[in-house]
C-alpha positions as CSV (number, residue, x, y, z in Angstrom):
1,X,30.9,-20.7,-39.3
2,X,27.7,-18.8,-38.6
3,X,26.4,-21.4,-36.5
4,X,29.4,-22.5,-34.6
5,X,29.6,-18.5,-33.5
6,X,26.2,-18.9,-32.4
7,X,26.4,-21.5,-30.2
8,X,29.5,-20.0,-29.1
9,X,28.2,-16.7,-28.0
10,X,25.1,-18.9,-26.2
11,X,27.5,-21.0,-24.5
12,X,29.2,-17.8,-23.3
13,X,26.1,-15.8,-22.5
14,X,24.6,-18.7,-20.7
15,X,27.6,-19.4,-18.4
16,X,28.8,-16.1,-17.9
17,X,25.5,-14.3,-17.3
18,X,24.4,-17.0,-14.7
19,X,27.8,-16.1,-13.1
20,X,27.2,-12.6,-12.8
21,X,23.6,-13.2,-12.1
22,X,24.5,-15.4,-9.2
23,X,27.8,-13.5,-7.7
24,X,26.4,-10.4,-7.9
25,X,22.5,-10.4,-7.8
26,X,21.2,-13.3,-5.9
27,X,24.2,-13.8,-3.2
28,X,23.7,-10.6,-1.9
29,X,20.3,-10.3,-1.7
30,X,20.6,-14.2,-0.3
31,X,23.1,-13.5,2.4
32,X,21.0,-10.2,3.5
33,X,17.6,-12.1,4.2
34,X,18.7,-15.6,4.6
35,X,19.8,-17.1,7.6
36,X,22.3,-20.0,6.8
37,X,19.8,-23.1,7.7
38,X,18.0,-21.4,4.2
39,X,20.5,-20.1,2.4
40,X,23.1,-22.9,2.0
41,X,20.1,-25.4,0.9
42,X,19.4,-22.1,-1.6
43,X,22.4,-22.4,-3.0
44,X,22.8,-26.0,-3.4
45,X,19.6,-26.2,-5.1
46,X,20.5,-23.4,-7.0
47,X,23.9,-25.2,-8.1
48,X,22.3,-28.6,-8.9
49,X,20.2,-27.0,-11.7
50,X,23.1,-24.7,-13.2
51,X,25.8,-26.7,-13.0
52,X,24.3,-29.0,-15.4
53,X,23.7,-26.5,-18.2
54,X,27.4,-25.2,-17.5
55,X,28.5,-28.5,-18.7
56,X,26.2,-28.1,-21.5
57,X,27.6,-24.7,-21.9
58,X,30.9,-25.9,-21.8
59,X,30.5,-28.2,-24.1
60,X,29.0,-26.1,-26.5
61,X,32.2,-23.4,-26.3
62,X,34.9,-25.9,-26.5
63,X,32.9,-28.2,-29.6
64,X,32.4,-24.3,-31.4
65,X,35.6,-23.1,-30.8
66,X,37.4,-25.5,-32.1
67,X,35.3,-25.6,-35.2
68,X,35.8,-22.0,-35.5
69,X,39.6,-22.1,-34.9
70,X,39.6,-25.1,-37.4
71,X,38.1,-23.4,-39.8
72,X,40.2,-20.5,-39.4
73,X,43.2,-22.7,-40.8
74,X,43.8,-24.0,-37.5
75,X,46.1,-23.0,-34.1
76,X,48.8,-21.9,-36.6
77,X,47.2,-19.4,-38.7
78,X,44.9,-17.7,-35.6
79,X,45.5,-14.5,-34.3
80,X,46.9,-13.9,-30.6
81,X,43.7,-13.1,-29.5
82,X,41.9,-16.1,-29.9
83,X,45.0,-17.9,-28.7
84,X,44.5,-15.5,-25.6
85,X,40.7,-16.6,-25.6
86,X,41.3,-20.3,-25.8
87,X,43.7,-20.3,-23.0
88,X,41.5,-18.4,-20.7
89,X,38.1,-20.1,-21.7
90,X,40.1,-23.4,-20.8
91,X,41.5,-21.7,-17.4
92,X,37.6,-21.5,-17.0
93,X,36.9,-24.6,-17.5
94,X,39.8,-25.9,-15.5
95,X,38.4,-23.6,-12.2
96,X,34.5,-25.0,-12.9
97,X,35.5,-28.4,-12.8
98,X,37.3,-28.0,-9.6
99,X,34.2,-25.7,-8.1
100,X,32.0,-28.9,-9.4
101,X,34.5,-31.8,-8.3
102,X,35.5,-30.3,-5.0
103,X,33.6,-27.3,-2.9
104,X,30.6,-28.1,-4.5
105,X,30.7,-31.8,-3.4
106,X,31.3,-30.5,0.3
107,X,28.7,-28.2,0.0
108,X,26.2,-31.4,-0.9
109,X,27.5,-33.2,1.9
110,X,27.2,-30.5,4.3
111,X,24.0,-29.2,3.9
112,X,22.6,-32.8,3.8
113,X,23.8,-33.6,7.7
114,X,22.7,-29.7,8.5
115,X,26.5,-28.9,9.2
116,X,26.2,-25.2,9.0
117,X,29.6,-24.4,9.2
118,X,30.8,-26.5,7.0
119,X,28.4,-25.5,4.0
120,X,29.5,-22.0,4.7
121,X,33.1,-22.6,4.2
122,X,32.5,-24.6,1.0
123,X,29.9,-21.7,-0.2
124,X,32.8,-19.2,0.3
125,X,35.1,-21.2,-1.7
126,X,33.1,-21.6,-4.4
127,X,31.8,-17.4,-4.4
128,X,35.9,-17.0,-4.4
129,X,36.4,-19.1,-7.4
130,X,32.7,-17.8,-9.6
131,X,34.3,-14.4,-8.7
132,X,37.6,-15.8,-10.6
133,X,36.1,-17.0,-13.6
134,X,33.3,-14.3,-14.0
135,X,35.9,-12.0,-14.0
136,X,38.2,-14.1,-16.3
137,X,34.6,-14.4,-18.5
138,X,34.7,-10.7,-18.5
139,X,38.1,-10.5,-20.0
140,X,37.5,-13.5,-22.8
141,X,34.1,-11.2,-24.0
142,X,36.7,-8.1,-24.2
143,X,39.0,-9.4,-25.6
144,X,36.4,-11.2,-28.6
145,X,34.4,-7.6,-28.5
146,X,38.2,-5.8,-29.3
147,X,39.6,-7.8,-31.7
148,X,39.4,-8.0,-35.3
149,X,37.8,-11.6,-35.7
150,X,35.6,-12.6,-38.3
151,X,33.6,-15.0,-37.0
């Protein structure tokens, strides 16, 4: 159980810090001395090397929290609040693979014909949506930090 909760709590700390690390640190300081011809390629370099490690990350949360729920006697014997967690972590990983699948592909495709515009709009969409799950992130840690698990 010891090390499922650790590679649970790395998965989380990985994905979630790089959210807030990116949404909060590195856009604004981005959008405040970048023009767009250098920030948009920013970003999608910045995306192709942590998107990867999300999956890994992802991986990692579902594979240890299903351990951990497994060996907690299973779905039927868990307490709300890891119900609570499970369904948000996988509302999570839901809105990442949609970010990956979707704005993130336009974003590609954008910034590799130079279509400004375009890049910008797809950027937006995917702030909007790390903004979502960072903050849904922020509730899962709560909730984990406020409950009475014994992990």
């Amino acid at each position: 159980m010891a090390f499922a909760s650790f590679l649970h709590v790395l998965g989380v700390a990985i994905w979630v810090g790089g959210m807030f690390f990116a949404h909060q640190m590195l856009r604004p300081v981005a959008a405040d001395l970048l023009a767009p011809p250098q920030r948009l390629p920013l970003w999608a370099g910045v995306f192709r090397r942590f998107f990867p490690v999300v999956w890994i990350a992802v991986a990692l949360i579902l594979f240890s929290g299903l351990t951990m729920i497994t060996l907690m006697g299973g779905f039927k014997i868990i307490s709300l609040s890891v119900h609570a967690m499970f369904g948000v972590g996988l509302v999570m990983m839901l809105v990442f693979c949609f970010v990956y699948f979707i704005p993130y592909g336009k974003l590609v495709r954008a910034v590799a014909v130079q279509e400004w515009k375009q890049a910008g709009e797809a950027l937006a969409a995917i702030r909007k949506l790390i903004g979502f799950n960072l903050i849904l992130g922020l509730i899962d840690i709560a909730v984990a930090a406020m409950s009475r698990i014994a992990f």
